[in-house]
N, C-alpha and C positions, 0 to 999 in steps of 0.2 A: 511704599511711602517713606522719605525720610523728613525729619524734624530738623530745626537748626540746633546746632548748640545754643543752652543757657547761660545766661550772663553772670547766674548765680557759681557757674561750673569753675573751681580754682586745680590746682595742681594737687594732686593728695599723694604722701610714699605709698610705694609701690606701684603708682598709676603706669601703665605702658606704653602710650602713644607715640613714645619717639620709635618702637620696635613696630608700628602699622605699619610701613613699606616693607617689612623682612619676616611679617611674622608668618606667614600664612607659607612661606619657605624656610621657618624656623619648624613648625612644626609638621613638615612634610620631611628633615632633618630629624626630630625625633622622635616621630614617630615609625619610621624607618620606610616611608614612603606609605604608611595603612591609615593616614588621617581621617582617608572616608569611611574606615570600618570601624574607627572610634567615633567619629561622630553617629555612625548609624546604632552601636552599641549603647551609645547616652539616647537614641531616639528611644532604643526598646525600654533602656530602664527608666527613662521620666513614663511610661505610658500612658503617653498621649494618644489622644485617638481621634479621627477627625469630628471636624465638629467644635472641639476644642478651644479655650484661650489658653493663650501660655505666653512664657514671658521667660526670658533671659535677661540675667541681669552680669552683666559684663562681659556682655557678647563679643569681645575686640574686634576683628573683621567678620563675624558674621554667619562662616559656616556651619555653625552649630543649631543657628535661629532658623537659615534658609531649611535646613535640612527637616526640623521640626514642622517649617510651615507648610513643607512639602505632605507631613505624616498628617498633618490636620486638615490640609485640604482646602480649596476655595469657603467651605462653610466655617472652617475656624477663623483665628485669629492670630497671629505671632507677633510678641513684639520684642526688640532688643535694645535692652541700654548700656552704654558704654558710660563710663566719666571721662574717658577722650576723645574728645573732637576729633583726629586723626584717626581713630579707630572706624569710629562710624560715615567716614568720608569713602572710605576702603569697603567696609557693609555696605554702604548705597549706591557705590558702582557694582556690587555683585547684584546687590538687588535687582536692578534697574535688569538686567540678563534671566533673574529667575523665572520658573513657569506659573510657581506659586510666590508672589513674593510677602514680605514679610513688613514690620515699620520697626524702621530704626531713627532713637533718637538718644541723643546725651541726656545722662541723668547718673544719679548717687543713691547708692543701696541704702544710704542712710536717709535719702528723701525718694521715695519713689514718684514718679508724677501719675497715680492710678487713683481711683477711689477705690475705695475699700470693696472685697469681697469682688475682687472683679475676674481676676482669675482661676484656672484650674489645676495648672503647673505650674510649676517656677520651678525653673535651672539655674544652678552655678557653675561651671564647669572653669577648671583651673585656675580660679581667681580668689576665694575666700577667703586664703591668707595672705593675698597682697593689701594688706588694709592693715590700720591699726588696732588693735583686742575694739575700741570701743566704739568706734564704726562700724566692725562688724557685729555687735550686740546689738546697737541702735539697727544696722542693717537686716538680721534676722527678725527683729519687730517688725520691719516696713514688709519684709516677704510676708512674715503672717498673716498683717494686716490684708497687702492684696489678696490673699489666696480665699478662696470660697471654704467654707465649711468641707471640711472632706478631700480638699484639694492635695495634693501632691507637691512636696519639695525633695528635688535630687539634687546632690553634692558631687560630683566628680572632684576626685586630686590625685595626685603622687602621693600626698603627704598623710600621715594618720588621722584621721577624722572624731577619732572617740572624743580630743576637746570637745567638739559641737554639743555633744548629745545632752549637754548641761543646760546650756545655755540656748539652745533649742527649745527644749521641755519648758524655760522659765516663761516662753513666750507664746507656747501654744503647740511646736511642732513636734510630736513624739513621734521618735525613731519608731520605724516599721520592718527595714532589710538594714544588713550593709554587707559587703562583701568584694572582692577584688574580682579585678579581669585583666587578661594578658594576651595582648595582641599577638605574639611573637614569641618566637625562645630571645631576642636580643633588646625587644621594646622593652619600656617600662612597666609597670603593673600598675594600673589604674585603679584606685579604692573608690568605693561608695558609699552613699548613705542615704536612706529615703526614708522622708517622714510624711506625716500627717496632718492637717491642719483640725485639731482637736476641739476649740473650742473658741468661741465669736477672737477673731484675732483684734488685740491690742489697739487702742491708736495710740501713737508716740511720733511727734512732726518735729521734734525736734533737731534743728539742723546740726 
């Protein structure tokens, strides 16, 4: 199922939509052709199981959401939100192909469109620091907010992760794992972070 874009949806730095036609052979590019074995590697550390809700939030085309929906199964749930339009135009043709498919639709980590406590994971997977410091603070409250008691937040990046682990904790999610993985002697080395959703998560709707 895909969503339209919102009206409410503007341009934010760092958003990537003009890279939806090139990305999905950007990162077949650097990831040195193993895209599907990072994405199956983010499936085992979010552990999701079927049955499951989960939710990606910056899903850009999608492979990451489909792959999730695949691990959860006709009785879970997957959803993906991009803030580009473009991105999620590029998801809803992969969709429309999946066996298991997934619902993708535009939205902002800093406004999720979920009720609270709806989910059981939430993923970020190489997007948390394309945002400004206070988006992504208002955005780590809205993940809280959806995730269930108990629920699971994974971090995928390049980038060193330890900032989070402050600003996580202020909202509920306390670090659980973190640790790197390496596809390759030549790929990148992909860091993690996995927390916990500790205690009734936050509301904060603040756009």
């Amino acid at each position: 199922m895909n969503r339209p874009a919102s009206a409410s949806n503007t341009k934010q730095p760092g958003q990537l939509g003009a890279w939806a036609p090139f990305y999905d052979l950007t990162m077949k590019v650097l990831t040195l052709g193993r895209e599907r074995a990072l994405r199956q590697m983010e499936v085992d550390l979010s552990s999701a199981k079927v049955g499951d809700t989960v939710l990606e939030v910056g899903c850009g085309t999608g492979t990451l959401t489909l792959a999730l929906a695949k691990q959860v199964g006709a009785t879970g749930r997957v959803h993906g939100v991009d803030i580009a339009p473009q991105m999620i135009r590029v998801a809803g043709r992969k969709n429309t192909r999946a066996d298991v498919p997934a619902t993708f639709q535009v939205g902002r980590i800093e406004r999720l469109p979920f009720p609270d406590a709806t989910f059981d994971v939430a993923v970020c997977s190489f997007m948390i620091f394309h945002m400004p410091g206070n988006v992504r603070q208002r955005g780590l409250r809205e993940i809280s907010r959806v995730l269930r008691a108990g629920g699971t937040f994974l971090v995928v990046d390049t980038a060193a992760l330890d900032p989070l682990s402050g600003p996580m904790a202020e909202v509920g999610l306390v670090e659980t794992d973190t640790g790197t993985r390496k596809l390759g002697w030549l790929a990148p080395t992909a860091r993690y972070l996995r927390a916990t959703a500790h205690k009734d998560p936050p509301t904060d709707r603040t756009a």
